[in-house]
N, C-alpha and C positions, 0 to 999 in steps of 0.2 A: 430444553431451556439453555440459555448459554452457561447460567451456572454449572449445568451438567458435559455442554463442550468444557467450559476450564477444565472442571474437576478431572474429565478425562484426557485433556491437552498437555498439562504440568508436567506430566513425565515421558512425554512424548515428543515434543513438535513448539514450536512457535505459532503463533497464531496473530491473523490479520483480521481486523473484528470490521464491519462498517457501518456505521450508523446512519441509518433509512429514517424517512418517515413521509407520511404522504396525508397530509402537502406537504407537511414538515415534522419533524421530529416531536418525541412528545416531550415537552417541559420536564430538563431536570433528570435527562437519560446519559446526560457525560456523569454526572454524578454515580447513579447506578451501577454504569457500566465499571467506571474506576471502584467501585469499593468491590465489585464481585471480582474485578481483576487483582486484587488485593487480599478480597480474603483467600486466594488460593494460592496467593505468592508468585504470579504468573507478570507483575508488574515490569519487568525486565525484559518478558519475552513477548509481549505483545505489541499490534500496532492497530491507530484506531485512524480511521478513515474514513470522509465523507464527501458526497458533492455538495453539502451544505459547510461551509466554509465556518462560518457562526459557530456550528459545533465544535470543528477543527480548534477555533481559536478557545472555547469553552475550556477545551479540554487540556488545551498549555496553561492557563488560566488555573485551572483547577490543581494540576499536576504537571509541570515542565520537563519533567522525566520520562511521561510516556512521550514513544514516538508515537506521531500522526503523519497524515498523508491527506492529500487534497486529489480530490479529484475531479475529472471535467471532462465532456465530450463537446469539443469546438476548438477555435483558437485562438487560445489569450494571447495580446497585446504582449504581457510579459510575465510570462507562469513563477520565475523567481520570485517576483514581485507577488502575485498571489501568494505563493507559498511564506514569504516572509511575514507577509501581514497578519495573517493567523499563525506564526510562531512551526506551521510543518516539520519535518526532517525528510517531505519524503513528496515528490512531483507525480502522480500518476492521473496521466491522458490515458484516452480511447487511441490506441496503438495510428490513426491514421494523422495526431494532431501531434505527432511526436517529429522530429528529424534529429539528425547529426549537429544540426548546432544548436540547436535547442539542450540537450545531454549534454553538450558541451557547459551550454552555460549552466545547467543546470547542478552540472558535477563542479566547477568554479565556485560556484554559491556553497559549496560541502554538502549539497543535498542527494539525495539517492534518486536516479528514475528508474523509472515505473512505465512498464506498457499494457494494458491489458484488450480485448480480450483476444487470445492468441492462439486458432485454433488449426491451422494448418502449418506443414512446415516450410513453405515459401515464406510466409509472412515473416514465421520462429526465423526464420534466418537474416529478413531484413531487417527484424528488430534486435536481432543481434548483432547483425553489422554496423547498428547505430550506437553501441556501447550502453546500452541499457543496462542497469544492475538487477534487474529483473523484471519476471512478465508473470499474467494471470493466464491461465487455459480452463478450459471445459472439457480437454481430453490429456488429463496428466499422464496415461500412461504412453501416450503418441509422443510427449513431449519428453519422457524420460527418456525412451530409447531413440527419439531424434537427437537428444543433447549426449545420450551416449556416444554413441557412432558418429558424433563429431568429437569425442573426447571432451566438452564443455562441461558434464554433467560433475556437482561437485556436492560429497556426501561427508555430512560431520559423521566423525565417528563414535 
């Protein structure tokens, strides 16, 4: 249950949470999710993200202190702009809808990008050549010792 990722995330890690639903979310899940993010104290260190925008903006709405993040596979017109209008702090595309000026602007606006998903290290590298503040992978340990052995890899202590 995610109560139970918190409980065991608190003393660990950061965590980036996404809220699904299919077709759509279920009424009344930004709420949920914020109060179990709360009752574990983990309010600071998380981030909640969707490709349903609605919730994004729910959840500034409900709480403006958590970060969100918007997400999207295509190519908006103008992602700042998405992200502004539900209140984000955080732009993440599918790694192919992303470029160098896009991060540009997107880093201009104070928001953070986002590439996901990043599973070889040809890609890891052109999405780091694009100034990304970070990515998603399905093979973490391929990406730790590729960010290694570039010296990139950066570990709180």
């Amino acid at each position: 249950t995610l109560e139970e990722v918190l409980d065991w995330a608190k003393s660990r890690t950061e965590l980036v949470i996404e809220i699904k639903g299919s077709p759509l979310p279920t009424p009344g899940v930004e709420e949920q999710i914020i109060r179990q993010v709360y009752q574990v104290g983990m309010e600071d260190r998380v981030m909640l993200i969707s490709f349903f925008h609605t919730c994004v903006r729910k959840v500034k709405e409900i709480d403006p202190a958590i970060k969100t993040g918007i997400l999207y596979r295509g190519e908006l017109i103008d992602p700042v702009a998405a992200a502004q209008a539900c209140g984000a702090d955080s732009v993440r595309p599918a790694f192919p809808f992303l470029s160098r000026d896009a991060v540009q602007r997107i880093h201009a606006a104070g928001l953070h990008a986002h590439a996901w998903t990043i599973n070889d290290t040809q890609t890891m590298d052109e999405v780091i050549s694009l100034g990304v503040d970070s990515f998603a992978t399905d093979v973490p340990l391929m990406a730790r010792d590729h960010l290694e052995a570039r010296g990139l890899l950066v570990r709180k202590a």
